[in-house]
C-alpha positions as CSV (number, residue, x, y, z in Angstrom):
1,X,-33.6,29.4,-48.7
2,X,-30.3,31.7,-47.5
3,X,-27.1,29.8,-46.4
4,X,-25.0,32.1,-44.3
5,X,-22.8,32.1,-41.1
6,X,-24.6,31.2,-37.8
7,X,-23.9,34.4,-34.8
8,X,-24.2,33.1,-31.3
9,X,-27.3,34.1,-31.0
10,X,-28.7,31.8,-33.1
11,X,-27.3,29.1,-30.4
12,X,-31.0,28.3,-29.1
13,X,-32.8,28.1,-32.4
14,X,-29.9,25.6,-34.0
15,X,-30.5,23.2,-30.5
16,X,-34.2,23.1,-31.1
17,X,-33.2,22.2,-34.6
18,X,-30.8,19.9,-33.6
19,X,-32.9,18.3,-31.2
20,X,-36.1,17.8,-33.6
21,X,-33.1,16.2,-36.2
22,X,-31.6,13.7,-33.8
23,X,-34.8,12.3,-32.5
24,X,-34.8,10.2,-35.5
25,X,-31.8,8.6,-35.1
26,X,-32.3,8.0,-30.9
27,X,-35.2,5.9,-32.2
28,X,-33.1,3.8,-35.0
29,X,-30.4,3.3,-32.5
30,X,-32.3,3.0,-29.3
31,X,-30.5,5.6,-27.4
32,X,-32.5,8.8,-26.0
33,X,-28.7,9.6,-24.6
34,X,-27.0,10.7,-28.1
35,X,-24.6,13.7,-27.5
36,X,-26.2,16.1,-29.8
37,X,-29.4,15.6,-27.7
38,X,-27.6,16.4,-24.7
39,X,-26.0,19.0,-26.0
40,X,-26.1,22.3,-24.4
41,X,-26.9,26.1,-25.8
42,X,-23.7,27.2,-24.8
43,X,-22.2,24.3,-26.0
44,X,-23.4,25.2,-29.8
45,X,-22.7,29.1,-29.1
46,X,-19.0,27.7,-28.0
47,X,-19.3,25.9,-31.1
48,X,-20.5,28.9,-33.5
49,X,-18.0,31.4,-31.6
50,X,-14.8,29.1,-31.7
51,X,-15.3,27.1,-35.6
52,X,-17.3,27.6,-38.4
53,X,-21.1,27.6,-37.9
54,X,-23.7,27.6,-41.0
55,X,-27.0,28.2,-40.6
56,X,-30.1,27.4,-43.5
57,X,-32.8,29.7,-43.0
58,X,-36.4,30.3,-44.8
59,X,-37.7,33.2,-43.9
60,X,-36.6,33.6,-40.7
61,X,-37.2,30.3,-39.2
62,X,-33.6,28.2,-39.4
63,X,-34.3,25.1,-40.5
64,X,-30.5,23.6,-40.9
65,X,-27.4,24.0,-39.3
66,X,-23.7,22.4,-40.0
67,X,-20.3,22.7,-38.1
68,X,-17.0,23.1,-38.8
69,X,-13.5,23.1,-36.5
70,X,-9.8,23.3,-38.3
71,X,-7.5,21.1,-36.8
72,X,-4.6,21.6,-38.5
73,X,-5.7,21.4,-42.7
74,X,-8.3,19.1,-41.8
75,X,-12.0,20.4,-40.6
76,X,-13.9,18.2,-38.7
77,X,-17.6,18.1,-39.7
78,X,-19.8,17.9,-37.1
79,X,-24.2,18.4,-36.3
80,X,-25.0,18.7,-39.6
81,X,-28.9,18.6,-38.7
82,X,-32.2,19.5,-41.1
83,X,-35.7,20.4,-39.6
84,X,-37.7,16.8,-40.1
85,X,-40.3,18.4,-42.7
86,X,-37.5,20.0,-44.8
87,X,-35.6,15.9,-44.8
88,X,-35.1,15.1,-48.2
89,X,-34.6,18.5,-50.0
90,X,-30.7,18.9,-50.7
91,X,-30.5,21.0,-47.7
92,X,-27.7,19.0,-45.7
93,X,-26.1,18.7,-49.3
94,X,-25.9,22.3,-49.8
95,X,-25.1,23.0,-46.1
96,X,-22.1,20.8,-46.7
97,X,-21.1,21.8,-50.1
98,X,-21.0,25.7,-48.5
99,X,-18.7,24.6,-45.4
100,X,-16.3,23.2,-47.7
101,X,-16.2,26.2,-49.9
102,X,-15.7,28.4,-47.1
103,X,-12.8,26.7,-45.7
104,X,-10.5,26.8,-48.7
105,X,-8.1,26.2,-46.3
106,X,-8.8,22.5,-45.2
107,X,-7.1,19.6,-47.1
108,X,-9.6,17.1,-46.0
109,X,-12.9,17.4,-44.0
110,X,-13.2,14.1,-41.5
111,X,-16.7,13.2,-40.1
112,X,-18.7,10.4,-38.7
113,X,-21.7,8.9,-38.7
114,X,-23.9,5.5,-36.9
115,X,-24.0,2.7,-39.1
116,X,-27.7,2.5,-39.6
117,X,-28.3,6.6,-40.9
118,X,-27.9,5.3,-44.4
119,X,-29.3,8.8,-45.8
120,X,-26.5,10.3,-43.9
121,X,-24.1,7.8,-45.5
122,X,-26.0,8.3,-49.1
123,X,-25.4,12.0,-48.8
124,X,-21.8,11.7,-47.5
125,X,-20.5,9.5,-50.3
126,X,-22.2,11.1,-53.0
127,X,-20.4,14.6,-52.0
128,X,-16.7,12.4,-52.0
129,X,-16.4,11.2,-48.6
130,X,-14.8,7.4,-48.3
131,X,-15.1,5.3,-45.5
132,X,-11.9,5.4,-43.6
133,X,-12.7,2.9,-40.0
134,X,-15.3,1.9,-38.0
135,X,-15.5,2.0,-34.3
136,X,-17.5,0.3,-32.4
137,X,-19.0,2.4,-29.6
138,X,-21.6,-0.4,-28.1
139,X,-23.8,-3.2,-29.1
140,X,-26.0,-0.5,-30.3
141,X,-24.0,1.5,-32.3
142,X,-20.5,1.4,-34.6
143,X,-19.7,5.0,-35.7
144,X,-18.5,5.4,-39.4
145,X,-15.6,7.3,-40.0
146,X,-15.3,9.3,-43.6
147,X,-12.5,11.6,-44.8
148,X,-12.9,14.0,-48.1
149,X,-9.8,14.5,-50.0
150,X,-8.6,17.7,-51.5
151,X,-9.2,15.6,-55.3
152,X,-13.4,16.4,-54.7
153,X,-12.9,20.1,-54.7
């Protein structure tokens, strides 16, 4: 398993990822109409070409991806997504634990996640992040904001 930075050509590969990962969670909330299922290929090579993009690969098959964007000394998290049969392995751990090392720069790293992806929420606390607000986006779904500090690092 190689960690390294995603080009914009990996942009297709990382939705089909993306897409297989967020299934899951359309089915625990009820949605089919989450935004990183309706996300776009050039949307993720904006993405990768404007922040930071990670990729996980095996071989040559990427099977998780992570996003980064500075704003300011904070970097907003964002798609951190696994292949469903590679769930489970430390792979969004280590995807995460490699953005954070490459953006030395950021203070804090701020992400969020639905109230019912309690392996998401496992894996974020464990790796520092605190629960900062909730907001409640419908009867459906409240998104859970989380904030590392700098005192994790």
């Amino acid at each position: 398993m190689e960690i390294e930075r995603a080009r914009a050509a990996d942009a297709g590969e990382i939705l089909t990822v993306q897409r297989a990962a967020y299934v899951t969670e359309a089915q625990l909330y009820g949605d089919p109409f989450l935004p990183p299922l309706l996300e776009s290929v050039e949307q993720i090579r904006k993405g990768i070409e404007t922040g930071i993009a990670l990729k996980a690969t095996d071989g040559t098959r990427i099977v998780g991806a992570v996003r980064g964007q500075l704003s300011g000394t904070t970097c907003l998290v964002g798609r951190l997504v696994v292949a469903p049969d590679r769930q489970g392995r430390g792979l969004g751990r280590a995807l995460l634990e490699t953005l954070h090392e490459q953006t030395p720069e950021a203070t804090a790293f701020d992400l969020f996640t639905g109230h019912l992806s309690e392996a998401n929420l496992r894996l974020y606390r464990r790796l520092g992040y605190r629960e900062t607000r909730r907001e409640r986006m419908d009867d459906h779904l409240t998104l859970v904001h989380m904030r590392r500090d700098p005192d994790h690092g």
